[in-house]
C-alpha positions in Angstrom: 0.0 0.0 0.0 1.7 3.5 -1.2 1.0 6.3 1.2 1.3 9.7 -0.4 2.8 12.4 1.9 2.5 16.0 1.7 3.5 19.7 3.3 0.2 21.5 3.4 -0.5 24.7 5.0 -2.9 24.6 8.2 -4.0 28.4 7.3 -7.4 27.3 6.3 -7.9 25.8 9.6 -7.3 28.8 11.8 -10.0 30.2 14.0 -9.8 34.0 13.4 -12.2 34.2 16.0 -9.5 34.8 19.0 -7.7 37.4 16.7 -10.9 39.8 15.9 -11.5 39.2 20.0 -8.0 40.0 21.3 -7.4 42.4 18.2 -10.5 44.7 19.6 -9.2 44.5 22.8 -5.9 45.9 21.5 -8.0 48.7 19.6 -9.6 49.8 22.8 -6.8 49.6 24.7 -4.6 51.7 21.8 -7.7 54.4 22.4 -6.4 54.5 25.9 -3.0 55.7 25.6 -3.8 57.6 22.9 -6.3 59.5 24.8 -3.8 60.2 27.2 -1.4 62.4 24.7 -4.5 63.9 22.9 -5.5 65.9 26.1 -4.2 69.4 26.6 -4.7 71.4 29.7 -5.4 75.1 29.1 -6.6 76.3 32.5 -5.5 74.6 36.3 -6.1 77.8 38.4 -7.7 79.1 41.8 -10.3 81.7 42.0 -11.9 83.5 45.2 -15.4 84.8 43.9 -18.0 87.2 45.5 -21.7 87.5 44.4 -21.4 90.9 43.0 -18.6 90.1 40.5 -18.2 87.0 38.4 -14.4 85.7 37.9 -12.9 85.3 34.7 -10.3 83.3 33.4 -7.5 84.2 30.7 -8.9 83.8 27.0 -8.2 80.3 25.7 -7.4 79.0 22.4 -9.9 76.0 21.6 -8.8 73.8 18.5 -11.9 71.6 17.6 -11.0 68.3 16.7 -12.9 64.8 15.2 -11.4 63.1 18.6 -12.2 64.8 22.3 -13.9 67.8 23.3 -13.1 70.5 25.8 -13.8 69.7 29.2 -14.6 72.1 32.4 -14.2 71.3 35.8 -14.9 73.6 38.6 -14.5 72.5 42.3 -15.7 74.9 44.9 -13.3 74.8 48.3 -16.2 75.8 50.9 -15.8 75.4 54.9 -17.6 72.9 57.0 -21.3 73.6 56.7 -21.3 75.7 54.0 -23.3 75.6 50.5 -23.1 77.6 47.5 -25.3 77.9 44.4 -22.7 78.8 41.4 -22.7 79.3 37.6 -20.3 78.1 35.1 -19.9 79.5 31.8 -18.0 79.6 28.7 -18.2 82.5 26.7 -16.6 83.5 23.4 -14.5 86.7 22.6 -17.5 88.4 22.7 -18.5 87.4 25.8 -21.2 85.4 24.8 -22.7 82.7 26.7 -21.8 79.6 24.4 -23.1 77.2 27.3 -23.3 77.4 31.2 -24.1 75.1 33.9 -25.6 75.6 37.6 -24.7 74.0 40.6 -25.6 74.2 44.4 -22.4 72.5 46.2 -22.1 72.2 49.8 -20.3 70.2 52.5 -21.5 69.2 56.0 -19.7 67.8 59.1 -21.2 66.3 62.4 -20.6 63.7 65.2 -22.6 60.7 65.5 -22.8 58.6 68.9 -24.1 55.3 69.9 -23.9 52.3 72.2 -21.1 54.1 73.8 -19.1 54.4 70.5 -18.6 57.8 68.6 -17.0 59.3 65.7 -17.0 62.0 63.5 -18.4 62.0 59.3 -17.8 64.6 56.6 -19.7 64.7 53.2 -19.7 67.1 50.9 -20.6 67.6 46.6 -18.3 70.4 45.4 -18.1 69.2 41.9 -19.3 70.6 38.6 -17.8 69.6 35.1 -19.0 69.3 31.4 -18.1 68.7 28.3 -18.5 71.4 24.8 -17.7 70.1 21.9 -17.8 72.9 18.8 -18.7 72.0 14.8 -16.5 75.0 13.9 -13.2 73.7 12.0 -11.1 76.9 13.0 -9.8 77.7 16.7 -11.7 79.6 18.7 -10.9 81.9 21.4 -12.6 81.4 24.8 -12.9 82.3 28.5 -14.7 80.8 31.5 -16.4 82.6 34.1 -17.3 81.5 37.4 -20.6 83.1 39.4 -21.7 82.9 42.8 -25.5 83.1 43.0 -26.3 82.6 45.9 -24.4 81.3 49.4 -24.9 80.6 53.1 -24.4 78.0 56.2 -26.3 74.8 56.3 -28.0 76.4 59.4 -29.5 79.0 57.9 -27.7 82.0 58.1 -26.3 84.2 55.3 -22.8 84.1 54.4 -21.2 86.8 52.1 -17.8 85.7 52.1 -16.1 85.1 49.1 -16.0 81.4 47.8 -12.8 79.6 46.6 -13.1 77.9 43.1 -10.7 75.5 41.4 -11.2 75.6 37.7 -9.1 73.2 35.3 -9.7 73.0 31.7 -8.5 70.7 29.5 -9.0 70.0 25.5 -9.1 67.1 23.6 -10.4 65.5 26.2 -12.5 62.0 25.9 -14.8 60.7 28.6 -12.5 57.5 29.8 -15.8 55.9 31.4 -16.9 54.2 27.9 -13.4 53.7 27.5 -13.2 51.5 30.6 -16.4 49.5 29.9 -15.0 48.6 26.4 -11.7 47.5 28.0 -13.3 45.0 30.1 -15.7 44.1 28.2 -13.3 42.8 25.1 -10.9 41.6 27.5 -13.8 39.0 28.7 -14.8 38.5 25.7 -11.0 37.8 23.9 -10.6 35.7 27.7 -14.0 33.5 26.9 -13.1 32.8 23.0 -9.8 32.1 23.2 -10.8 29.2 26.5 -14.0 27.9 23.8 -11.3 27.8 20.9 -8.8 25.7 23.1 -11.7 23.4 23.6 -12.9 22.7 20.3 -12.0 19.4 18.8 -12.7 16.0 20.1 -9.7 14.3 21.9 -9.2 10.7 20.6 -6.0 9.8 22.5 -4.7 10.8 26.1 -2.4 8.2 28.0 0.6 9.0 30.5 3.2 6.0 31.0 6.3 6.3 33.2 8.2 5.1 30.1 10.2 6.8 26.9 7.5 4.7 24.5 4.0 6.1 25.0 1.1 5.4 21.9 -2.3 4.3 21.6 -4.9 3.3 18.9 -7.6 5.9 17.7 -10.8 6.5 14.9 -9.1 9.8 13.2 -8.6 11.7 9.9 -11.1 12.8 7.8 -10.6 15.4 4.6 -11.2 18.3 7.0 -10.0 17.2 10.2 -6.9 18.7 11.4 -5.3 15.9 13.5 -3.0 18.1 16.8 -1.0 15.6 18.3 1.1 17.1 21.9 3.3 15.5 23.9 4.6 16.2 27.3 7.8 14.9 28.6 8.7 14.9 32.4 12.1 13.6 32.5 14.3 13.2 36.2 17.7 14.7 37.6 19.9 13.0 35.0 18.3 14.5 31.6 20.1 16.0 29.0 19.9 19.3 27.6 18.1 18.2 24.5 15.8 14.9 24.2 14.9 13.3 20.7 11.0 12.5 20.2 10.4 9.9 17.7 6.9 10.2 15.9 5.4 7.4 14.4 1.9 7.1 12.8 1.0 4.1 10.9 -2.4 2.1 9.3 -4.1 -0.9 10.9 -2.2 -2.2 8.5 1.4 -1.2 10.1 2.2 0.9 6.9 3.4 4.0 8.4 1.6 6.7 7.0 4.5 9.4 9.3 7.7 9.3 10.5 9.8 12.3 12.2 12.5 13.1 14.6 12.4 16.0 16.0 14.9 17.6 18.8 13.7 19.5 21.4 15.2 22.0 24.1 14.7 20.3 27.6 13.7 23.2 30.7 15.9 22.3 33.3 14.1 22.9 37.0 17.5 23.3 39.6 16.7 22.8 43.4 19.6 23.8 45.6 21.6 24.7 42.5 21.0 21.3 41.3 19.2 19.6 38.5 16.2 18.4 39.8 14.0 17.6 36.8 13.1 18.7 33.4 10.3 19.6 31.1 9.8 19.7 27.3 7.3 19.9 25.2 6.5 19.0 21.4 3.6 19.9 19.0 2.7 18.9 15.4 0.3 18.9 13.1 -1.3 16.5 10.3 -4.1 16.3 7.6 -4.8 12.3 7.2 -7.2 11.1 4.5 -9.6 8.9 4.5 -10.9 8.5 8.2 -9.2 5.3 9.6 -8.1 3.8 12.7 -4.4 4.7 13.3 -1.9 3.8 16.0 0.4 7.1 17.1 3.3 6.0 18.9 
């Protein structure tokens, strides 16, 4: 019986499925660092307003672009038990309001007791920040102003003092919270199709012996049935550096449809500075047609 042997390609049998998963994941993460060099800050100063006068910042130049948008974040610094309703706005050269946002921050301390124990708590929402994104093409020139409309302690009484903003502005900015969803969401998805990949196939032979000579008998082949035969090698104290593995597939008819030897690179594992054991590995693939039983030794 003449057996016809042949170098084919395995391309065809490649599941792209665990590229397009980790490749998005790679995309998403690119968008990540990228964001991070895209983003310009403009403003990071501290301003003390009053209710009669607003505060203004320096002009600004604003390049629109296709990625980010210009982000405003105003923080207002306020005492224990204070609150404060404030106005943000961006205006343009002309001082026109382009958009604005309100606000009432406030912060409020206390102690709590009970059963004998006691403490002390602190909350406060000082925050205010949005996001202006422009369809003009050109730069434009900008300013943000800061208002206090109205202020006073959490107990009621009126408070006229001025109010300590910090304002930072930054352009090209992108909102990192989608960002962060897409991340893990591709990472579990590239994670759950790369672990259902590994576990496609059927496995027709598995069989450990504390010998060099390890093979058994199986129903395998088929036109379009990649064949993935692995073997493991645990070897003791006095292995080499290098171990030959022998592969020999044959017919129920002892014709042998493969034969290779193949050297491969042993791991040593040293305990005490010694040679304790090793490890190697070894990993081919084969196309065998038609379907048969076939003995892999």
């Amino acid at each position: 019986m003449t057996v016809q042997v042949q170098t084919l390609k395995t391309g065809r049998f490649r599941d792209w499925s665990k590229t397009f998963a980790w490749g998005s994941f790679v995309v998403v993460l690119g968008a990540m660092v990228g964001s991070l060099f895209l983003e310009r800050n403009l403003i990071s100063k501290r301003f003390s307003v009053t209710e009669d006068a607003a505060a203004r910042s320096d002009l600004i130049q604003y390049r629109p672009s296709a990625i980010g948008a210009l982000r405003v974040d105003a923080k207002a610094v306020l005492p224990a038990n204070y609150w404060v309703t404030y106005e943000v706005q961006i205006l343009d050269q002309n001082d026109k309001v382009l958009t604005s946002g309100l606000k009432q921050a406030w912060r409020e301390t206390g102690s709590w007791y009970e059963d004998g124990e006691s403490g002390s708590w602190d909350e406060s929402d000082l925050d205010a920040g949005f996001a202006l994104k422009l369809n003009e093409k050109e730069t434009q020139t900008l300013r943000v102003a800061i208002q206090v409309l109205e202020s006073g302690e959490t107990s009621g009484r009126e408070w006229a003092g001025p109010v300590t903003f910090e304002l930072d502005v930054h352009d090209g900015s992108i909102d990192m919270r989608y960002l962060w969803l897409g991340f893990g969401g591709t990472l579990v998805m590239a994670y759950l199709t790369g672990l259902i990949a590994s576990g496609s196939g059927k496995k027709v032979i598995s069989k450990v012996i504390q010998d060099s000579d390890v093979g058994d008998r199986a129903v395998m082949g088929g036109q379009n049935k990649l064949i993935e035969v692995q073997v493991f090698i645990n070897s003791d104290e006095n292995t080499p550096k290098n171990l030959t593995v022998e592969l020999s597939i044959r017919n129920p008819d002892g014709v042998t449809v493969h034969e290779k030897r193949t050297t491969v690179a042993v791991r040593l594992i040293y305990d005490d500075g010694t040679v304790d054991a090793g490890k190697a590995s070894y990993k081919d693939y084969f196309l065998l047609s038609p379907q048969g039983l076939l003995w892999v030794l």
